[in-house]
C-alpha positions in Angstrom: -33.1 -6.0 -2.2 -29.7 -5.9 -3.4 -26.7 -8.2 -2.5 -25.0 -4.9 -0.8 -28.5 -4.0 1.5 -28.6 -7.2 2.7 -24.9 -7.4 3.9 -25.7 -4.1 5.9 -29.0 -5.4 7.3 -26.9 -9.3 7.9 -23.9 -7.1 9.9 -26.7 -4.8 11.4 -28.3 -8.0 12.9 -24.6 -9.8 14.2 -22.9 -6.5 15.3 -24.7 -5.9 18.4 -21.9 -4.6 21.0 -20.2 -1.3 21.8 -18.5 -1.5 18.3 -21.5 -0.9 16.3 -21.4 3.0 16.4 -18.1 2.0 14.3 -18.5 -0.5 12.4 -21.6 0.5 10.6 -20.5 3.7 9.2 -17.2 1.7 7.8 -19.5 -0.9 6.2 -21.9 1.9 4.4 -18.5 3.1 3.3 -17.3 -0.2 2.0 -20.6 -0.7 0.3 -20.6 2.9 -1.6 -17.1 2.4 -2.7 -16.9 -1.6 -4.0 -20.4 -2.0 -5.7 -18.8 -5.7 -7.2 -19.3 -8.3 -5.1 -15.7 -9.7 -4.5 -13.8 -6.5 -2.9 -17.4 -5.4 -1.0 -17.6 -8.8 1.1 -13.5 -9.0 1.3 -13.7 -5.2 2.5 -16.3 -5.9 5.2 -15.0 -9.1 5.9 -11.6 -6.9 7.2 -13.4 -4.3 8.7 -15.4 -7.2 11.2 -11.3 -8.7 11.9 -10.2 -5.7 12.9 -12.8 -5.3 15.5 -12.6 -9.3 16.7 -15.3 -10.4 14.3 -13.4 -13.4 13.5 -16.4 -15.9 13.0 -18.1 -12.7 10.4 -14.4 -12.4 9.0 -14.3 -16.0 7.4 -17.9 -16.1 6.3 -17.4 -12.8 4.3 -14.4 -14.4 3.1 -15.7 -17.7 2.1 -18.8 -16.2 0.4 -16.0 -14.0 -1.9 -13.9 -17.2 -3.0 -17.3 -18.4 -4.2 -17.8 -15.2 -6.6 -16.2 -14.7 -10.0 -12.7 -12.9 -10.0 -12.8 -11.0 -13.1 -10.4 -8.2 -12.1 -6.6 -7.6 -10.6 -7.9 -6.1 -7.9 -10.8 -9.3 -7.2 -7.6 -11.7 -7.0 -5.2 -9.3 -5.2 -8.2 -9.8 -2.4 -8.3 -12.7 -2.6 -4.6 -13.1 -2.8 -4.3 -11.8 1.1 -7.4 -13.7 2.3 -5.8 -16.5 1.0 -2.5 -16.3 2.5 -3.9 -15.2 5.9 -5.3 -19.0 5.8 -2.4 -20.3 5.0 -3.2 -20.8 1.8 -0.3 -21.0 -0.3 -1.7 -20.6 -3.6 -2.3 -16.9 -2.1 1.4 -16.2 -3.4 0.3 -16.8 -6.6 -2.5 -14.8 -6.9 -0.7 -12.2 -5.3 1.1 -11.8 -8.8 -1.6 -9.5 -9.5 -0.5 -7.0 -7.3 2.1 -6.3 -10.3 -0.8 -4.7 -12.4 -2.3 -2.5 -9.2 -1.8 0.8 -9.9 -1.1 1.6 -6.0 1.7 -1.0 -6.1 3.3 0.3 -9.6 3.1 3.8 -8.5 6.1 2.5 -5.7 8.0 1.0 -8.5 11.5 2.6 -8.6 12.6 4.0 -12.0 14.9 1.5 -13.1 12.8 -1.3 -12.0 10.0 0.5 -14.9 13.0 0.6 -17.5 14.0 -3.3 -16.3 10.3 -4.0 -17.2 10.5 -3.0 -20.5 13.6 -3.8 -21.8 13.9 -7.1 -20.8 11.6 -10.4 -20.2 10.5 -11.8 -17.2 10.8 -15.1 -15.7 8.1 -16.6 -14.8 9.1 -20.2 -13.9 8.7 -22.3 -16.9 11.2 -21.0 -18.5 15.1 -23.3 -18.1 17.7 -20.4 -17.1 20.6 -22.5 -16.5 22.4 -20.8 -18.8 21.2 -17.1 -18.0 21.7 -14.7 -15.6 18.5 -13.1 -14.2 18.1 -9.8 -12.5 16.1 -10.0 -9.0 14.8 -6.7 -8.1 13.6 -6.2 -4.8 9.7 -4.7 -4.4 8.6 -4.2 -1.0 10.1 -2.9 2.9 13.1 -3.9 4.2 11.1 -6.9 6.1 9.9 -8.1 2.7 13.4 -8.4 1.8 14.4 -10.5 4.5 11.0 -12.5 4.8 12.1 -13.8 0.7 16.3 -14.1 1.1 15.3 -17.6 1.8 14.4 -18.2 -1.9 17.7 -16.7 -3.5 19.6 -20.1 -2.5 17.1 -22.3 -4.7 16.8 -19.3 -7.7 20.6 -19.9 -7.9 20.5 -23.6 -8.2 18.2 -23.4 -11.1 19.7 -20.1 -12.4 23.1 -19.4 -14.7 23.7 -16.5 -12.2 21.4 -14.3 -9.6 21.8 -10.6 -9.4 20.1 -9.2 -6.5 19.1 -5.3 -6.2 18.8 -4.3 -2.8 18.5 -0.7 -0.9 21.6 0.1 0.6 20.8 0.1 4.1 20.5 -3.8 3.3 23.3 -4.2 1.3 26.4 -4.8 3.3 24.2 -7.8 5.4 22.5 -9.2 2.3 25.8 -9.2 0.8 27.5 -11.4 3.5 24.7 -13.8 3.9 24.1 -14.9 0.3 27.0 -13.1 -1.3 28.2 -16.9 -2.2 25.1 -17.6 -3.9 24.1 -13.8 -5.9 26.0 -11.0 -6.5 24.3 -8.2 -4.5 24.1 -4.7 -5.5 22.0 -1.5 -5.4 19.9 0.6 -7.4 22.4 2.6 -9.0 24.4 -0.7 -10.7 21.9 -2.4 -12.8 22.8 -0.2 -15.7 26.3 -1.4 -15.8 25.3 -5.1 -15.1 24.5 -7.6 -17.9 21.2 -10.2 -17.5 18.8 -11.6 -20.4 15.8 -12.2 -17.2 14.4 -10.3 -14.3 11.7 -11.1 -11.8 10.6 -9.3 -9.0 12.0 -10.5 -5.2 8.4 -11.1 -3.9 7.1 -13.2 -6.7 9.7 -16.1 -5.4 7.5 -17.7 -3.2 4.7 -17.9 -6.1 7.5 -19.1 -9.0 9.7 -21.4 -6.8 6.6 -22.6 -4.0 6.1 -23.7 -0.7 9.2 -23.0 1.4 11.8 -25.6 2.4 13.3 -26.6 5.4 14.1 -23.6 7.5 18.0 -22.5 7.7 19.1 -19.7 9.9 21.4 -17.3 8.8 24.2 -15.9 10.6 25.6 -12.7 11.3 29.0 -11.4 10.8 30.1 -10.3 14.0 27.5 -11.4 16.7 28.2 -9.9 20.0 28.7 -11.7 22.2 27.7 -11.4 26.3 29.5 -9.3 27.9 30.5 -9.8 31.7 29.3 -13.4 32.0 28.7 -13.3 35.6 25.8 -11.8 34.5 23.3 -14.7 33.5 20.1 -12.7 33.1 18.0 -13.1 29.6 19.2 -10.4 27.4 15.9 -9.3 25.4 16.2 -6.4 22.0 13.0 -4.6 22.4 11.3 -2.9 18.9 7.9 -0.7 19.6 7.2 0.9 16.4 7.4 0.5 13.0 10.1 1.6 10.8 8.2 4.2 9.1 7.8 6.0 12.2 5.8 8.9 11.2 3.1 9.9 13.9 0.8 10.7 10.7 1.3 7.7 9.3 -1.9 5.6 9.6 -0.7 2.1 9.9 1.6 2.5 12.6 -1.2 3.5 15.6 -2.4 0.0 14.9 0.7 -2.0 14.5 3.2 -0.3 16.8 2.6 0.6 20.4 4.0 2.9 23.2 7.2 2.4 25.0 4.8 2.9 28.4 3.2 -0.1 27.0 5.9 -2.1 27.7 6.8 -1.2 31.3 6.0 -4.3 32.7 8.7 -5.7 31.3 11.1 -2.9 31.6 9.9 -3.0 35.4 11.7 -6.5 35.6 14.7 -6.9 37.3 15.3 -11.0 36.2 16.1 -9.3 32.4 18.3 -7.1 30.6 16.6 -5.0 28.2 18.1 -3.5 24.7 16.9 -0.8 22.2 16.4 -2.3 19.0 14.8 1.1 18.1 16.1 3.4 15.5 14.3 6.9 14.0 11.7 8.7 14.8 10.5 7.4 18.5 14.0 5.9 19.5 14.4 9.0 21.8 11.5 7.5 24.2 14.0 5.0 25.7 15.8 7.7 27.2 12.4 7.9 29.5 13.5 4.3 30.8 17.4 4.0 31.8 16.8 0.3 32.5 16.6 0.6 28.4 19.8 -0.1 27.2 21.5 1.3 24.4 23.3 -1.6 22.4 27.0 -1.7 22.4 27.4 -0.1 19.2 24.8 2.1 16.8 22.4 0.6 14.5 23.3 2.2 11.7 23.0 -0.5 8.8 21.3 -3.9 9.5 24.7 -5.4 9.3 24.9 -3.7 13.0 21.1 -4.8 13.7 21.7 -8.3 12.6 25.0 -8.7 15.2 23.0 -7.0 18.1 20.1 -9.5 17.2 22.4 -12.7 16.9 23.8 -11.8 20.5 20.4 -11.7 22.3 18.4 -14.4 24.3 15.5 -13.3 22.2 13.6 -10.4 20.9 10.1 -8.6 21.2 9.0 -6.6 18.7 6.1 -5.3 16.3 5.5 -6.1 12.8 8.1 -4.1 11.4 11.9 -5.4 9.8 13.6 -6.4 13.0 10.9 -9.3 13.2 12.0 -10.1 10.0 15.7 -10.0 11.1 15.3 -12.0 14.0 13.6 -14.7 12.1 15.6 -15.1 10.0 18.6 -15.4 11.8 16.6 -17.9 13.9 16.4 -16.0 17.4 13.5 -16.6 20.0 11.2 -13.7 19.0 7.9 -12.8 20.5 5.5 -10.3 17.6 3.6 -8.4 19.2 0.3 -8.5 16.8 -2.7 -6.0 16.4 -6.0 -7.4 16.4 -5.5 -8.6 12.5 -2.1 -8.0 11.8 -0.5 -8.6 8.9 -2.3 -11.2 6.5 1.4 -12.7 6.3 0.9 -13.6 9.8 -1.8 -15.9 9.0 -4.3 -16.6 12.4 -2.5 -18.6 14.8 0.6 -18.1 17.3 3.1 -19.1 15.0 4.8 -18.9 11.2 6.4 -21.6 9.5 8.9 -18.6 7.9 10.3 -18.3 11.0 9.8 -21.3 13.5 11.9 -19.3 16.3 8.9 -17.1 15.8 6.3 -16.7 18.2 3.1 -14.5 17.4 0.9 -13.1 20.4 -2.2 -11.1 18.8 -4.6 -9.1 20.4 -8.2 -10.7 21.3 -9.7 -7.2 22.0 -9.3 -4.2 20.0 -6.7 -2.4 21.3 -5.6 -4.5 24.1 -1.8 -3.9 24.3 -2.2 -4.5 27.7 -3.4 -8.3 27.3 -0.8 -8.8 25.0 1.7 -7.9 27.5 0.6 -10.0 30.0 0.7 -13.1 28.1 4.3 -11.7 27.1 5.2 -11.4 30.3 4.0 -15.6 31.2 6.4 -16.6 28.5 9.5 -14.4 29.9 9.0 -16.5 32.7 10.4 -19.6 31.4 12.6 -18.3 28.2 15.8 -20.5 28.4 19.1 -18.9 28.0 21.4 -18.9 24.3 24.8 -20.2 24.4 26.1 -16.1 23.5 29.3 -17.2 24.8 
């Protein structure tokens, strides 16, 4: 019997509930596309989280870490199963994303010519004297998640040059403008550097993270008609890509009608936080405010953010944003979530951060409730 027949007869046996119909065709799926061990058992490990197999989840897991890792692709599993146990040595394996051909394919074409022409830091080298190019791989969250590190590449640098998309630019610029120059795409060829490295290799080159410092914004708004002492709460449903095709985003974003119980409340004041694609559904909900002025750039997300009591949203950038800038925030978690997220109720990116994930496939409405128990006592911001 192979090792792959008797993972389908071991999940056969555990997988005994409502979910089999599912899960079993996804496993014989798994098994005819990863015949090597390491991705097989890390695939069918994340097929039993995503259905609230945690206890199958882990001992998939922990059977992979005891295989040989001979490829990218092994360690880039690993990498995520790692950091989803708070593992921090999963940033370093996750290095190996940078020779995954689905990662490269994202690469922009300067960041290729960057590649290249010039050498990449990886650490060990001393750049005190030299200035090295950061270029930024990843959303707009993974941005934000790593501007934490740019402070500490600057102490051991000659000079940081950050590449950023633009929609970024104007707030990246005013937060660590002091400590990088910040600039887009279209500058690196007139700009002058003898490293690069890549913004999300930060946290496996410079290591575990140091003690947390908020940013700020540049114009935080502040409350307006303070006879008014009600919570004001920013509310994000869906993910920035906000494509209705896009397969990710029925899992990690949810419905506007999900969030009626707390729209329904009458001791909160509720903003849109919402931009593209489904920001039109708050007109369904007039209790939905529109913020004071349009999010156009993150710059105007960021001073929104900065003036709230706190924030509730989905895995998306504003999360990041909030974090970052050190605001109460409630993320609202599909059964797995992200493996950044890790497994518990809390981060220590973002220690204003608090995570509440799904027990039950599906179960927004659980989620909401326990939402709802901590609106109950959220203390009120000095906004003033």
């Amino acid at each position: 019997m192979t090792l792959q027949s008797e993972l389908l007869d071991h999940c056969r046996e555990r997988v005994t509930d409502a979910h089999a119909s599912e899960l079993l065709p996804r496993f014989a799926k798994a098994v005819e596309r990863y015949p090597v061990a390491p991705p097989l058992l890390y695939t069918m490990g994340m097929v039993c989280l995503q259905f609230g197999y945690f206890d199958l989840w882990t001992l998939y897991t922990r059977m992979a870490f005891e295989l040989p890792h001979v490829s990218h692709q092994d360690v880039l599993f690993r990498a995520e199963a790692k950091i989803r146990l708070d593992d921090w040595s999963g940033w370093v394996d996750r290095e190996a994303r940078c020779f995954n051909p689905r990662e490269t394919a994202h690469w922009e074409p300067y960041a290729r010519q960057v590649q290249w022409a010039t050498q990449r830091w990886n650490g060990e080298e001393d750049i005190t004297h030299k200035t090295i190019l950061v270029i930024t791989d990843g959303g707009f969250g993974d941005l934000f998640q790593m501007l934490r590190y740019i402070p500490s590449l600057a102490s051991v640098a000659g000079a940081v040059i950050l590449t950023v998309p633009l929609e970024c630019r104007a707030y990246v610029q005013f937060a660590i403008g002091h400590r990088a120059t910040v600039i887009s795409a279209d500058d690196v060829p007139a700009m002058s550097f003898e490293r690069y490295t890549w913004l999300m290799s930060l946290a496996a080159i410079l290591g575990p993270l140091s003690p947390f410092q908020p940013f700020d914004a540049p114009h935080p708004l502040r409350r307006i008609g303070s006879i008014d002492a009600r919570p004001r709460i920013g509310i994000c449903w869906a993910g920035v890509s906000n494509a209705p095709y896009n397969t990710r985003d029925p899992h990690r974003s949810l419905s506007l009608d999900d969030l009626a119980p707390v729209l329904s409340r009458t001791d909160v004041r509720c903003y849109s936080l919402q931009v593209g694609y489904w920001a039109s559904d708050a007109e369904r909900y007039p209790i939905l405010r529109q913020p004071p002025v349009s999010l156009v750039t993150f710059v105007d997300t960021a001073n929104v953010i900065a003036g709230l009591d706190c924030v509730v949203t989905v895995d998306t950038s504003v999360a990041h944003l909030a974090g970052i800038l050190g605001v109460p925030t409630f993320l609202l978690l599909h059964l797995a979530g992200d493996f950044r997220w890790g497994t518990t109720g809390f981060t220590p990116w973002y220690p204003s951060m608090h995570i509440i994930r799904q027990r039950a496939r599906t179960d927004w409405a659980g989620v909401i409730r326990r939402l709802m128990a901590h609106l109950d006592t959220l203390p009120l911001r000095d906004c003033a």
